[in-house]
Each structure stands twice: as C-alpha cells, then as structure tokens.
C-alpha positions as a Markdown table, in Angstrom:
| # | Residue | x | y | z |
|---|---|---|---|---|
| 1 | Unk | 0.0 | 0.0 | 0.0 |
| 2 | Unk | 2.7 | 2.8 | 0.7 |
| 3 | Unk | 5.1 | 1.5 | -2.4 |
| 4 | Unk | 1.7 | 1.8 | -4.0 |
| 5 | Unk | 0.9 | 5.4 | -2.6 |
| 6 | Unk | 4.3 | 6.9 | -3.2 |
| 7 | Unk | 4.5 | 5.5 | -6.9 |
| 8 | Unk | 1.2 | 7.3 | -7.6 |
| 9 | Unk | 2.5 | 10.4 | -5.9 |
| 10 | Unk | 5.5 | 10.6 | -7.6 |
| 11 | Unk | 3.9 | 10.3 | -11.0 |
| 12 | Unk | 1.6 | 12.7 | -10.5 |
| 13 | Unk | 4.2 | 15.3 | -9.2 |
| 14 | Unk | 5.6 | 14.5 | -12.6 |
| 15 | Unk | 2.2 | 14.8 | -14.4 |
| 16 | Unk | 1.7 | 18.3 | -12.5 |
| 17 | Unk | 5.1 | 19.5 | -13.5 |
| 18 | Unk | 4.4 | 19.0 | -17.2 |
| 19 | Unk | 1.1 | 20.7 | -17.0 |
| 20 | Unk | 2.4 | 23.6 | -15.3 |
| 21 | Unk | 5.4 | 23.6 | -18.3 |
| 22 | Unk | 2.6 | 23.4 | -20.8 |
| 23 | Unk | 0.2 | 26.4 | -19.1 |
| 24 | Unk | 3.2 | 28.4 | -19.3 |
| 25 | Unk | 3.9 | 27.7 | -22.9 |
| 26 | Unk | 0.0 | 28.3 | -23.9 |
| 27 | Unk | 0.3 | 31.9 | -22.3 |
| 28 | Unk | 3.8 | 32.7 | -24.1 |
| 29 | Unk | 2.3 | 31.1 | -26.9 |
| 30 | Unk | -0.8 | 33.6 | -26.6 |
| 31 | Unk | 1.8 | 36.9 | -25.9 |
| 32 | Unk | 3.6 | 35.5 | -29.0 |
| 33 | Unk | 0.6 | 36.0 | -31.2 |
| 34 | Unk | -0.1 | 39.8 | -29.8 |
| 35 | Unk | 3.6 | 40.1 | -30.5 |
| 36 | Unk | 3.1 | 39.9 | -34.2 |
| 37 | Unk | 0.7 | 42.7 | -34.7 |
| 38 | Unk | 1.9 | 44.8 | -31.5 |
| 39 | Unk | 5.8 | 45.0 | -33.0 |
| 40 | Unk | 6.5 | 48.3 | -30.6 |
| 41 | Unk | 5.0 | 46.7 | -27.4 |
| 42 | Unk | 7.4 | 44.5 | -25.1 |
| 43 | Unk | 5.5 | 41.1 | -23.6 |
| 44 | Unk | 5.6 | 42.9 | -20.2 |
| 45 | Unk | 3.3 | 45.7 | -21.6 |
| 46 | Unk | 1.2 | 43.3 | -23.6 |
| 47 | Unk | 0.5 | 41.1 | -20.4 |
| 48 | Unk | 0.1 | 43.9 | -17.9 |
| 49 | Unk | -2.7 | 45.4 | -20.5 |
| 50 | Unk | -4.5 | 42.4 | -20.8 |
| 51 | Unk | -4.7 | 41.9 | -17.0 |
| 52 | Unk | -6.1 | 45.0 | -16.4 |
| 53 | Unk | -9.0 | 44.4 | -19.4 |
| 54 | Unk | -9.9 | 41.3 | -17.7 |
| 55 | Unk | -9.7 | 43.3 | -14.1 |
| 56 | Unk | -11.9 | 45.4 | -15.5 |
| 57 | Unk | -14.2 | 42.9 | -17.2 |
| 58 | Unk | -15.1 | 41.4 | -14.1 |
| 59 | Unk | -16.0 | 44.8 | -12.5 |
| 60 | Unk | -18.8 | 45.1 | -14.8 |
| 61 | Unk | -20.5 | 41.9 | -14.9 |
| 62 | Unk | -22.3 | 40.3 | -11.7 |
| 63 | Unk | -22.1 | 36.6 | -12.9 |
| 64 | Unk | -18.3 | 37.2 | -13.1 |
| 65 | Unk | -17.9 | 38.9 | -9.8 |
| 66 | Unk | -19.7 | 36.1 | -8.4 |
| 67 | Unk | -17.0 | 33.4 | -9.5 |
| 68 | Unk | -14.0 | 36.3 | -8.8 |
| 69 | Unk | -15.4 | 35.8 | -4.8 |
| 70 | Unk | -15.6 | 31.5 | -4.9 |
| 71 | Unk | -11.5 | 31.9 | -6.3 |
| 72 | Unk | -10.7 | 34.7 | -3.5 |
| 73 | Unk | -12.6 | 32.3 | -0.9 |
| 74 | Unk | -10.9 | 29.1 | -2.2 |
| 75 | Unk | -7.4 | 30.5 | -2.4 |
| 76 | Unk | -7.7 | 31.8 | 1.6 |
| 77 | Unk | -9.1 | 29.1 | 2.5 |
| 78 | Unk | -6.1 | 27.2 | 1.0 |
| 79 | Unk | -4.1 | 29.3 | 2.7 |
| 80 | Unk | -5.7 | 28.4 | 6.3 |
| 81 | Unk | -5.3 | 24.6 | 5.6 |
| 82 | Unk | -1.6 | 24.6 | 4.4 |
| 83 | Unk | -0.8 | 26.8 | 7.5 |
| 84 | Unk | -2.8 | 24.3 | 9.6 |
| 85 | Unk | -1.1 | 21.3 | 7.8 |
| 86 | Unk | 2.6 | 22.7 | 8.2 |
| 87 | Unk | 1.5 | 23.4 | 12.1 |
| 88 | Unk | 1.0 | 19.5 | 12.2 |
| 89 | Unk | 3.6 | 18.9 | 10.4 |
| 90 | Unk | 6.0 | 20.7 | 12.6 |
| 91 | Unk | 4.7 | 19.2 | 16.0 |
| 92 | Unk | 2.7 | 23.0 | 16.5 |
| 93 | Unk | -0.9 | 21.2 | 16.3 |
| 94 | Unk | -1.5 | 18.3 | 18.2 |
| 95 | Unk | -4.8 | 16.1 | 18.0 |
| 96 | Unk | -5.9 | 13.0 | 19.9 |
| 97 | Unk | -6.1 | 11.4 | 16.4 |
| 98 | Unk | -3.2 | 13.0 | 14.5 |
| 99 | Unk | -3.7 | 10.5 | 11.5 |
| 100 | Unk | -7.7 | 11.6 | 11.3 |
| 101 | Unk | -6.7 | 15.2 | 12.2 |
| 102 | Unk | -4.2 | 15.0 | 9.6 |
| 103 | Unk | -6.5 | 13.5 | 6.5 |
| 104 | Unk | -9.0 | 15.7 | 7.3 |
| 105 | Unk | -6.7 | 18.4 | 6.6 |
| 106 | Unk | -5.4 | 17.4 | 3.2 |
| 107 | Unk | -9.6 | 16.7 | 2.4 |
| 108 | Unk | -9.8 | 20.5 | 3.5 |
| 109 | Unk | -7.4 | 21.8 | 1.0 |
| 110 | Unk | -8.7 | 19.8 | -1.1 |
| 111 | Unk | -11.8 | 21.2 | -1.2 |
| 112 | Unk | -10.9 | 24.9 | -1.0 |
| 113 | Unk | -8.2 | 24.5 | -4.0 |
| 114 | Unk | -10.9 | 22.7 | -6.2 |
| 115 | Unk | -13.4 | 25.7 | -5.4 |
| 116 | Unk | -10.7 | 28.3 | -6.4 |
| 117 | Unk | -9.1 | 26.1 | -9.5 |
| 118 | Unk | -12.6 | 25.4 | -10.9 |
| 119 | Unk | -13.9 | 29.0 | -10.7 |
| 120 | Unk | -10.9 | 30.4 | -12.0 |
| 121 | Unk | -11.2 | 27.6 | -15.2 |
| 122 | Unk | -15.0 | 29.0 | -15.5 |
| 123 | Unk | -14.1 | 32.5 | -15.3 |
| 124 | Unk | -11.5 | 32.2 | -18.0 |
| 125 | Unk | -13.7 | 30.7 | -19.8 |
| 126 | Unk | -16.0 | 33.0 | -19.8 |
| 127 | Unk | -13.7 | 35.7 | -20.2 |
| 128 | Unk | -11.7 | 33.9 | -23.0 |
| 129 | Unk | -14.7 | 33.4 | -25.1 |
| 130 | Unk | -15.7 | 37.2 | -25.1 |
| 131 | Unk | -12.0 | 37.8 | -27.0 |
| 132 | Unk | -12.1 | 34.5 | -29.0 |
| 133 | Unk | -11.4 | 35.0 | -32.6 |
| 134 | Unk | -10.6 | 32.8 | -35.9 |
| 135 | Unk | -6.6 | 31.9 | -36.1 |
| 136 | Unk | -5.8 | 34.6 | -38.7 |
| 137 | Unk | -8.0 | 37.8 | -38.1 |
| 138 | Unk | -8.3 | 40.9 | -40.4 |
| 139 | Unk | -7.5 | 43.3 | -37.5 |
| 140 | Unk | -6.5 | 42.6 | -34.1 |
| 141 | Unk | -6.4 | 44.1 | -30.4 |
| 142 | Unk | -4.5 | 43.4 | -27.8 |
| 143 | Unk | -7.7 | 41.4 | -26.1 |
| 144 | Unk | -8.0 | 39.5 | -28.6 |
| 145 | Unk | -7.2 | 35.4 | -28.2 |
| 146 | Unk | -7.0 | 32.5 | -31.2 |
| 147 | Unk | -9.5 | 30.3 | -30.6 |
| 148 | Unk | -7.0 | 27.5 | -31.0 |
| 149 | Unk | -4.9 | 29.2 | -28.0 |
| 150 | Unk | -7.7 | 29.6 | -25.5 |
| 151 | Unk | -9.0 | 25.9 | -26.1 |
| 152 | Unk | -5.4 | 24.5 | -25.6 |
| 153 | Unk | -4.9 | 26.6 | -22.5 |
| 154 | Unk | -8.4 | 25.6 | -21.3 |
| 155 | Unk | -7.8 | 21.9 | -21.9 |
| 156 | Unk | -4.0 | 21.8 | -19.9 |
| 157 | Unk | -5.8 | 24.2 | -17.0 |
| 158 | Unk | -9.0 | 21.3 | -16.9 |
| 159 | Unk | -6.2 | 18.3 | -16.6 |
| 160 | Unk | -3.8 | 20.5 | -14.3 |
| 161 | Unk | -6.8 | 20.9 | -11.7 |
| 162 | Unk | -7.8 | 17.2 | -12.5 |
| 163 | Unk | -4.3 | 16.0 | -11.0 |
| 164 | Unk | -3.8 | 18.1 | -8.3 |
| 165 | Unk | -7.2 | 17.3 | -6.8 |
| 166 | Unk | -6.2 | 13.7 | -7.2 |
| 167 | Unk | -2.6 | 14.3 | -5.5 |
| 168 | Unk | -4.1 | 16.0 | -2.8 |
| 169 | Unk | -6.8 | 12.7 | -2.3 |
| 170 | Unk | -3.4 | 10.4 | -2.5 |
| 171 | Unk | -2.1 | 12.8 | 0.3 |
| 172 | Unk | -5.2 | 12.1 | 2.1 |
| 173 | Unk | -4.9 | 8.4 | 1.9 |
| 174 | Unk | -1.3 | 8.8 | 2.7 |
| 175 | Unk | -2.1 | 10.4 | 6.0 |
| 176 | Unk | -4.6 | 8.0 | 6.8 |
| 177 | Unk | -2.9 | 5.4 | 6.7 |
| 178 | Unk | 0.1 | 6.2 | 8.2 |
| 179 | Unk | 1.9 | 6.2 | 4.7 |
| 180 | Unk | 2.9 | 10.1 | 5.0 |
| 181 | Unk | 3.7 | 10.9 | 9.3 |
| 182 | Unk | 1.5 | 13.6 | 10.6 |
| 183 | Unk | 4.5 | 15.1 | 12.1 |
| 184 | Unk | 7.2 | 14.2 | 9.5 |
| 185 | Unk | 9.1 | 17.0 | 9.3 |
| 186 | Unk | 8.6 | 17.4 | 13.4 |
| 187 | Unk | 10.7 | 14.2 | 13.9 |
| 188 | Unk | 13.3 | 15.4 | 11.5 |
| 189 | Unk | 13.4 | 19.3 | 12.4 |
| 190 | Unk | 13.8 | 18.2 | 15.5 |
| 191 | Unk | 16.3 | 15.3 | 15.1 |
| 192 | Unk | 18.5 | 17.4 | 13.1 |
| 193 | Unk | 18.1 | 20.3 | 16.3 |
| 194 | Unk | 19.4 | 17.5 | 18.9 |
| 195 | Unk | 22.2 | 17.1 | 16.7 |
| 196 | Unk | 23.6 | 20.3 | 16.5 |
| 197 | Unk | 23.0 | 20.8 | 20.1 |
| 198 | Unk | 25.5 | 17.7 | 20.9 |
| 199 | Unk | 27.7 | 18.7 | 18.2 |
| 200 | Unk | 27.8 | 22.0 | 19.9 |
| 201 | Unk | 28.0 | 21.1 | 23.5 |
| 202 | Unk | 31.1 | 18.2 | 22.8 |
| 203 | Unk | 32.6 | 21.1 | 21.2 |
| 204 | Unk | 32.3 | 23.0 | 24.2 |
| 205 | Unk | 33.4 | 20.3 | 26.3 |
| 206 | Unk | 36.2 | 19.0 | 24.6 |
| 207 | Unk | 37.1 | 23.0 | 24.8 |
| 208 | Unk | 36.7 | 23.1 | 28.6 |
| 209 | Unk | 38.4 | 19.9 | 28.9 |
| 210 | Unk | 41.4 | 21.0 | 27.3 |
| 211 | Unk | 42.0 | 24.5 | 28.7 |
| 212 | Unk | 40.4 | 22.6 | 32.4 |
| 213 | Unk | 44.1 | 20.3 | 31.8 |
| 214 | Unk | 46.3 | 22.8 | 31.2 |
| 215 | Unk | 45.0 | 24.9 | 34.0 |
| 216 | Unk | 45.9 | 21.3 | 36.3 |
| 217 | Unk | 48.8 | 21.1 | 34.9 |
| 218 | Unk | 50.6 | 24.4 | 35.8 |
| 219 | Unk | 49.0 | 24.3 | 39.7 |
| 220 | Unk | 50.6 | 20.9 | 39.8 |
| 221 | Unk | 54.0 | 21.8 | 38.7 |
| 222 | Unk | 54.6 | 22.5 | 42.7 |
| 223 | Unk | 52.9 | 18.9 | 44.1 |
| 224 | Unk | 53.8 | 15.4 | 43.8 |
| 225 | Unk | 53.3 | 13.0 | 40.6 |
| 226 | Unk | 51.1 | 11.1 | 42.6 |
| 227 | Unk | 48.8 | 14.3 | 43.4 |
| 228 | Unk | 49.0 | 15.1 | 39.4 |
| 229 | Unk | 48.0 | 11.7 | 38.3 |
| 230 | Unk | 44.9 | 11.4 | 40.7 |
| 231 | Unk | 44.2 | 15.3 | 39.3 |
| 232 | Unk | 44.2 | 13.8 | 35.9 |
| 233 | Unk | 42.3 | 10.8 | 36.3 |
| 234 | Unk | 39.5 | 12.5 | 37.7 |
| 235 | Unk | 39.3 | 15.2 | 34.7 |
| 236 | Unk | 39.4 | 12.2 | 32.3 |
| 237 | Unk | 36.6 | 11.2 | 34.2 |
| 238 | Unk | 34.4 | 13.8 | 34.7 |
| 239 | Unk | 34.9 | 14.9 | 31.0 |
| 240 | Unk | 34.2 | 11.7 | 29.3 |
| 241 | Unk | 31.4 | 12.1 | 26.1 |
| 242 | Unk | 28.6 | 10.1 | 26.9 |
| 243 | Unk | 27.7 | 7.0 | 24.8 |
| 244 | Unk | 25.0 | 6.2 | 22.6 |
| 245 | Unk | 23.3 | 3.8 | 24.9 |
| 246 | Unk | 23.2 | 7.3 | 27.4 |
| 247 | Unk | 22.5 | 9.6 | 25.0 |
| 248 | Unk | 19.6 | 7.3 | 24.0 |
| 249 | Unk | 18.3 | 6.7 | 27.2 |
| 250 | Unk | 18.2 | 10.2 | 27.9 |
| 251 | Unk | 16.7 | 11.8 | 24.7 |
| 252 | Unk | 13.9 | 10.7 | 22.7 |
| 253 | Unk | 15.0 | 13.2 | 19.6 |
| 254 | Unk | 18.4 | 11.9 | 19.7 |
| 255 | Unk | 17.0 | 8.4 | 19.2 |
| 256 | Unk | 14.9 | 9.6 | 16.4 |
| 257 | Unk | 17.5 | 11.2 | 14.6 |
| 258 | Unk | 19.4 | 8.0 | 14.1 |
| 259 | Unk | 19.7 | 6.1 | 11.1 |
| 260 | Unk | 17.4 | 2.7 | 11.1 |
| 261 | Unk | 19.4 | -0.6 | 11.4 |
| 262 | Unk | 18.1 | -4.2 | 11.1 |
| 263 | Unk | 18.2 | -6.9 | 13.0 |
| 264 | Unk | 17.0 | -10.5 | 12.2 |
| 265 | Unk | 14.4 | -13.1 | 14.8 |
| 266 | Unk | 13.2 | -10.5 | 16.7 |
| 267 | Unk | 9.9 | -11.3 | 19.0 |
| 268 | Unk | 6.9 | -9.1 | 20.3 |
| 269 | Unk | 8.6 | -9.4 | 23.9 |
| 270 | Unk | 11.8 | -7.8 | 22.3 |
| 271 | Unk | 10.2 | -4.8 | 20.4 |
| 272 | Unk | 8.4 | -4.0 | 23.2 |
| 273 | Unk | 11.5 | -3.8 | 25.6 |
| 274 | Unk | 12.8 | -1.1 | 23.5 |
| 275 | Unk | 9.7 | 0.3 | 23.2 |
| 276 | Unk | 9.7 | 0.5 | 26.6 |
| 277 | Unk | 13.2 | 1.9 | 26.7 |
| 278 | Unk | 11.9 | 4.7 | 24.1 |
| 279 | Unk | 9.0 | 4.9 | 26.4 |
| 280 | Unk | 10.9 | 6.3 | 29.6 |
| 281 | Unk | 12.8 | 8.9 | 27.8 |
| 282 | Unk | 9.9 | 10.2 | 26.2 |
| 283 | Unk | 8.8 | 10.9 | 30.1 |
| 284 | Unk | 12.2 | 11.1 | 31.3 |
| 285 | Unk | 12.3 | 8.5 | 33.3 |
| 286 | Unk | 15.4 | 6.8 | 34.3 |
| 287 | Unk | 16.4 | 3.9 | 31.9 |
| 288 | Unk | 16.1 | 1.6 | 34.7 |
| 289 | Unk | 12.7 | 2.7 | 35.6 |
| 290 | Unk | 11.0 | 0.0 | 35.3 |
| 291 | Unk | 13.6 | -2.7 | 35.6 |
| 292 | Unk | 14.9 | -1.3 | 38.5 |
| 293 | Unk | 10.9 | -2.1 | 39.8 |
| 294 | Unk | 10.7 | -5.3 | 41.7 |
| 295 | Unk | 7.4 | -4.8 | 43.5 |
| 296 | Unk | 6.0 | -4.0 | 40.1 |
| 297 | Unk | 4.8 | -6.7 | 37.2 |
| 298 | Unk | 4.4 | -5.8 | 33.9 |
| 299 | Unk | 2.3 | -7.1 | 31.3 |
| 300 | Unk | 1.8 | -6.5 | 26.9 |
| 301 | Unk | -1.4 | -7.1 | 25.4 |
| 302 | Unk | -2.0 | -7.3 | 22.0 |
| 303 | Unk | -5.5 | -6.1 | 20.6 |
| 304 | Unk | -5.8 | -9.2 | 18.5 |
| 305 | Unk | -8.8 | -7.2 | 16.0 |
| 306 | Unk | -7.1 | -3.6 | 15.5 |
| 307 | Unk | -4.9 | -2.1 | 13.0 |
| 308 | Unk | -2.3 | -1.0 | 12.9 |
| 309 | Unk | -0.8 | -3.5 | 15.5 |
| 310 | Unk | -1.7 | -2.3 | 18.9 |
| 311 | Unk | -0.2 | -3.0 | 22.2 |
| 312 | Unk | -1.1 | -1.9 | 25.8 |
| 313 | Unk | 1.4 | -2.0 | 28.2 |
| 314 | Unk | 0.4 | -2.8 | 32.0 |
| 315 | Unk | 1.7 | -2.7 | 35.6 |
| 316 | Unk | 0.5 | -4.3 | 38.8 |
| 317 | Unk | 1.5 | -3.6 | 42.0 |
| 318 | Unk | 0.7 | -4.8 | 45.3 |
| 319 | Unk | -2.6 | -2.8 | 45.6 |
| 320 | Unk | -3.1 | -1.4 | 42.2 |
| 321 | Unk | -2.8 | -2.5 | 38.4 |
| 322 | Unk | -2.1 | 0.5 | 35.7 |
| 323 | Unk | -2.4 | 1.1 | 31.9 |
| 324 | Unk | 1.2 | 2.6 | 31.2 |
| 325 | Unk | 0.7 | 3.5 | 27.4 |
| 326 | Unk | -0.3 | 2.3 | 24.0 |
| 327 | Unk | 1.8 | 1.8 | 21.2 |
| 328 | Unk | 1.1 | 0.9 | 17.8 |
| 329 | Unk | 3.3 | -0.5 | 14.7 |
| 330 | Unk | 2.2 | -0.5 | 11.3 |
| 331 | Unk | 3.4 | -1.9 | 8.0 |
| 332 | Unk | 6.4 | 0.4 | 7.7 |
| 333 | Unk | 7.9 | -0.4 | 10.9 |
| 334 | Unk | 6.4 | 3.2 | 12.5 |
| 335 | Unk | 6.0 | 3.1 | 16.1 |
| 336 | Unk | 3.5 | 5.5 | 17.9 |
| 337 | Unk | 3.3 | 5.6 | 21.5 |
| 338 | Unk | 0.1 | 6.9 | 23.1 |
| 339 | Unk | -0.2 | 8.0 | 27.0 |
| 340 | Unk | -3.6 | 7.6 | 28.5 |
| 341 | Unk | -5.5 | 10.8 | 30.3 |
| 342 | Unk | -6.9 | 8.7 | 33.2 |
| 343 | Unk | -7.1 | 5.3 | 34.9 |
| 344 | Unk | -11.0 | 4.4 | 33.3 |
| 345 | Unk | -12.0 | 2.3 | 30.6 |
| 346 | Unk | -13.8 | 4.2 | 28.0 |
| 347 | Unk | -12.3 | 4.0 | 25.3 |
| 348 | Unk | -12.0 | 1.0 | 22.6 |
| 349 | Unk | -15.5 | -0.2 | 23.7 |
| 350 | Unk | -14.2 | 0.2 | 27.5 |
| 351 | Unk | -11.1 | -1.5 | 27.1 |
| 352 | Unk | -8.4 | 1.0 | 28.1 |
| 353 | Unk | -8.8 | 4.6 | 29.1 |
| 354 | Unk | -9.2 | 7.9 | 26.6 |
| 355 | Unk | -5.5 | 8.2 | 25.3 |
| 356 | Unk | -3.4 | 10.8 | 23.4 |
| 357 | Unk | -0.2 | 10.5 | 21.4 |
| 358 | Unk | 3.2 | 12.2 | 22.7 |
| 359 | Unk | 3.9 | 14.9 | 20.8 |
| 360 | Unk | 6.6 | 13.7 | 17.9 |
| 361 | Unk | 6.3 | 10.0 | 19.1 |
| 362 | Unk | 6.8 | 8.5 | 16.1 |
| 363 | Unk | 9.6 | 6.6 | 15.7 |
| 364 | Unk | 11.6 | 4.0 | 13.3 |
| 365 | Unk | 11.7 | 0.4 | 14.9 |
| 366 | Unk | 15.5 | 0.1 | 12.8 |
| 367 | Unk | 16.0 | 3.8 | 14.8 |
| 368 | Unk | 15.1 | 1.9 | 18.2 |
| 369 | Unk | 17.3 | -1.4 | 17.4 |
| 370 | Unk | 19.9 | 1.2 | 16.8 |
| 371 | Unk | 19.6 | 3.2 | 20.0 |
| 372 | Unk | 18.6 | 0.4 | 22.5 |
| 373 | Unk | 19.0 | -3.0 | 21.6 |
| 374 | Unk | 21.6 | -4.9 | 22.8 |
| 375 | Unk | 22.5 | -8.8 | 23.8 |
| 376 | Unk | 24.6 | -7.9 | 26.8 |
| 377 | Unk | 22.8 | -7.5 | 30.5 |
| 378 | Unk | 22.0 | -3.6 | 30.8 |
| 379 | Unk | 18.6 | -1.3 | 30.9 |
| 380 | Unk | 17.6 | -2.7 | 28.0 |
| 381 | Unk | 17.6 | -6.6 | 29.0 |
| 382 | Unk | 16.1 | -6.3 | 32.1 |
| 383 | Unk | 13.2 | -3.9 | 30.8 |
| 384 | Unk | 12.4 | -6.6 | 28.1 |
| 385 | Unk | 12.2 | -9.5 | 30.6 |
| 386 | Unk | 10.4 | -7.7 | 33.2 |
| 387 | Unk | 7.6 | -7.4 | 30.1 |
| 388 | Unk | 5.4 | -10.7 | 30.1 |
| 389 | Unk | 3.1 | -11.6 | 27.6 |
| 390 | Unk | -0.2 | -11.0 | 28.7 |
| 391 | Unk | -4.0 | -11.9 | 27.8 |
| 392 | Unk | -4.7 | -11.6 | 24.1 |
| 393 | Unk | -7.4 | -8.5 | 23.9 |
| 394 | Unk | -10.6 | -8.2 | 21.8 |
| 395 | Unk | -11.7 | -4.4 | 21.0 |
C-alpha cells in the first residue's frame, strides 16, 4: 500500500510538472501572437494590459464577480489549511487522532483548492470566449485570443486541476494510513536540532576539557606526581562524552534522529523492551525505571482485532494495576506511542482509558534497534524480561 501510494504520488508530481510547463507555454504562446501585430509593445506591456481588461471585465458583470469571490474564498481558505497542515507537520498542532486530524486536513485543501481552480477555469472561460477570434483575423487588439490558443490553455488548466485534486486525495490516503507521518518534518526538524546541540556542546566540552588540563597542569608543577595523576584521572573522568546507549536513554529526539538498522528473529517481547526503553525517555524516566521495579509486574497485550498493530502496556503492583501506554506498529515499521488521560476504561469499547499520542512520538523500529538493543545485561535486558506476555485483547 505505501510502495503503492508513493509510486502514484511521484507520478503525479511529474504529471503536475508538465502541466504547469505546458500552461506556461500556452500563455507565451498567446503573448507571441499579440507580439506579431503589437511589434512596438514588449510582452511585459502586452500582459500587464491584458490583465487589467480582464480586471476590469469582471467589474462590470455580476455573474463574473460572483465566481471572482468563490477563487478569492478558495485560495484563503487554501491558505488556512496549508498553514494548519505545516502546524502539524512541525509538531505545533497536536490532536488526539493526528492520523484523522491530519486527513482531514489534506480533504480541507482539497476542497478549497478545487473551489478556487474550478472558478478560476469557469471564469476564464467565460472571459476567453468574449475575445475569441478565428486563427488569422483581419484586424486585431490586444484582447484578442486564437480560438485555437484559448482551447489549448483551457484543456492543460482542466487536466492541471484534475491531478492536483487527485494528488491531494493520495495525500489524504497517505495520511490516513500512516503512509505520509502527521508530524514528519517534526521528527526530523527536531532530530537534526538534537544534533547540533550535541555537536555543539562536545565542542564546548572538549574545549573546557582542554583549557580545564592545562590549568591542572601548571598548579601541579609545585605537588607530587602522585597528586597530578589522581588530578588527571578525575578530569578524564568527569569529561568523558557520553555513549549512545546514554545519549539514547536520555533523549527521545536523539533516538529519532538515528539512522534505522536491522536486526533478524526478533519477538513481540523484544520490540516491546525497546519500546519500553523509548517509552521512559519520552517521560524522562530513568532507563532503569522500570527494571529497577521489583514490587511491580508488567504485562503486553495485544488487541488481536485492530490495526495497525496495537499493544497496551500494564503494571501491577501490590494494591493497584495501571495502563502505562499504548503503542502501535504499522506496515512500515512506525511506532507510535500513546499516554492515556486517566485510569478508566472508556475507550475502545471500554477496554483501556481515553489516550493521546506524545507529541513527535513517532519513531523507526531500525531507529530503536539502533539506540537500545543490545544482547549484553544492561537497561535494556532487564526492561524486556520484566515485560510478560499477557492476555490476548478483543476491542
């Protein structure tokens, strides 16, 4: 379904691009033609006049002002959606259902460019026909449009309108089904900000840590070696970069701006450890907050009758049992992790609480194996074996 969804899109980008070309050609094609009987004019002049006949054209006739208002409304109304869709794009606008939120946005603009495209193709058809004339007139103005010309433009304006409508529709889809993120550019906007923020503060260390040694090594010109070796060591120390494991446990955005790796046999119990692990940094937990738990079980259920796949993650303590979040998976390998707004089952015909999704959850499951998977005993190992399978669950 996404190969699917992204061939489409990318043809019709292509099919839109040739369009456009081809509009442009028409109007040159139509300036051209004045050009021959308007020797002394330059195209600049022969457009600007034009503009301002049709301007004026509309002034004077009530049908045309009426379609003049449906392209002014259509192309603010565009406006609104692609501001709202860029918000949710960037992590600004958050929804309980970003995936509905965000096809209902695409529909939107949809719906607002078709209302502006297809009363700007009816008003210049109207307005086209009022200067139509045969290919080789007698006498011509500068109003005046082959019939030829205005029929071609029409037809490439008709098609152009035709395949952005339906681009928009496979954007939709896209959205829907998780094919295009709802916050795509979020996860990478703020990936790429992570980075340069490490980038900048090793800089900064290594910095300190070099003018920090010097600095130790003139004061300890007057004590002993032993003095000036336990000096060192505990700069080393204290200076050290941190790994990727720590960087991962502590930063969700680092994690996300990783590159996806791939790893072979891997079992529910296993994806959801590192979920897990991805799970406490999006809180800021401690990476051994739940390992480090003993009085605590944990449980995964799988909603055997939902896509994409959907997991609830539980805990039970001595005198109380908790929904700790909800995560889903789909085709792609996207994970989505969802915290829940209270402790009562209302949602999914009462089988978990009302839940929201972090803002910028969405992650790679190659960008999790990358950041937390390991085989050797850490945070990791001991949050997936503290995860038992639980009960399957029927929505």
């Amino acid at each position: 379904m996404g190969l699917l969804l992204t061939i489409l899109g990318g043809l019709l980008v292509i099919g839109l691009g040739y369009l456009g070309w081809r509009l442009r050609q028409q109007q040159r094609a139509i300036i051209d033609f004045q050009l021959t009987y308007h020797k002394t004019m330059t195209p600049a002049q022969i457009q600007h006049s034009r503009r301002f006949f049709f301007k004026t054209e509309i002034k004077k006739s009530a049908g045309y002002r009426r379609l003049n208002l449906g392209v002014q409304v259509g192309r603010w109304g565009s406006y609104a959606f692609i501001v709202a869709i860029l918000a949710q794009q960037f992590g600004i606008l958050d929804a309980d259902d970003m995936a509905v939120m965000a096809t209902l946005l695409w529909l939107g603009l949809f719906a607002t460019l078709t209302l502006r495209n297809g009363c700007q193709w009816w008003l210049n058809r109207q307005l086209y026909a009022s200067v139509a004339v045969a290919d080789t007139p007698a006498h011509v103005d500068l109003m005046m449009t082959p019939q030829s010309l205005t029929q071609a433009f029409l037809h490439y304006q008709i098609w152009g309108i035709g395949t952005l409508g339906t681009l928009l529709v496979v954007l939709a889809i896209a959205s829907g089904t998780a094919v295009l993120p709802a916050d795509y550019f979020a996860n990478g906007f703020n990936g790429f900000l992570f980075q340069s923020a490490t980038r900048s503060t090793t800089t900064y260390m290594r910095s300190s840590t070099t003018s920090s040694e010097s600095a130790t090594t003139a004061d300890n010109d007057t004590t002993t070696d032993n003095e000036t070796n336990g000096t060192d060591a505990t700069s080393d120390s204290s200076s050290a970069p941190k790994s990727k494991a720590e960087k991962a446990y502590d930063s969700a955005a680092y994690v996300r701006s990783l590159p996806v790796k791939t790893k072979n046999y891997l079992n529910t119990q296993d994806r959801v450890g590192m979920i897990s692990m991805y799970y406490l940094a999006l809180n800021h937990y401690p990476a051994n907050g739940i390992s480090n738990n003993p009085g605590t079980k944990y449980a995964f259920h799988i909603i055997k009758n939902m896509k994409p796949l959907t997991i609830v993650v539980t805990s039970s303590g001595y005198n109380d049992k908790k929904f700790l979040y909800l995560t889903q998976i789909d085709d792609q390998e996207r994970v989505r992790i969802f915290k829940f707004k209270n402790q009562t089952p209302t949602a999914l015909n009462g089988l978990v609480p009302e839940y929201t999704e972090y803002p910028n959850s969405q992650v790679k499951m190659g960008q999790l194996i990358n950041g937390y998977y390991s085989e050797e005993d850490g945070p990791y190992h001991r949050t997936m074996w503290a995860m038992e399978p639980g009960t399957l669950w029927t929505k």
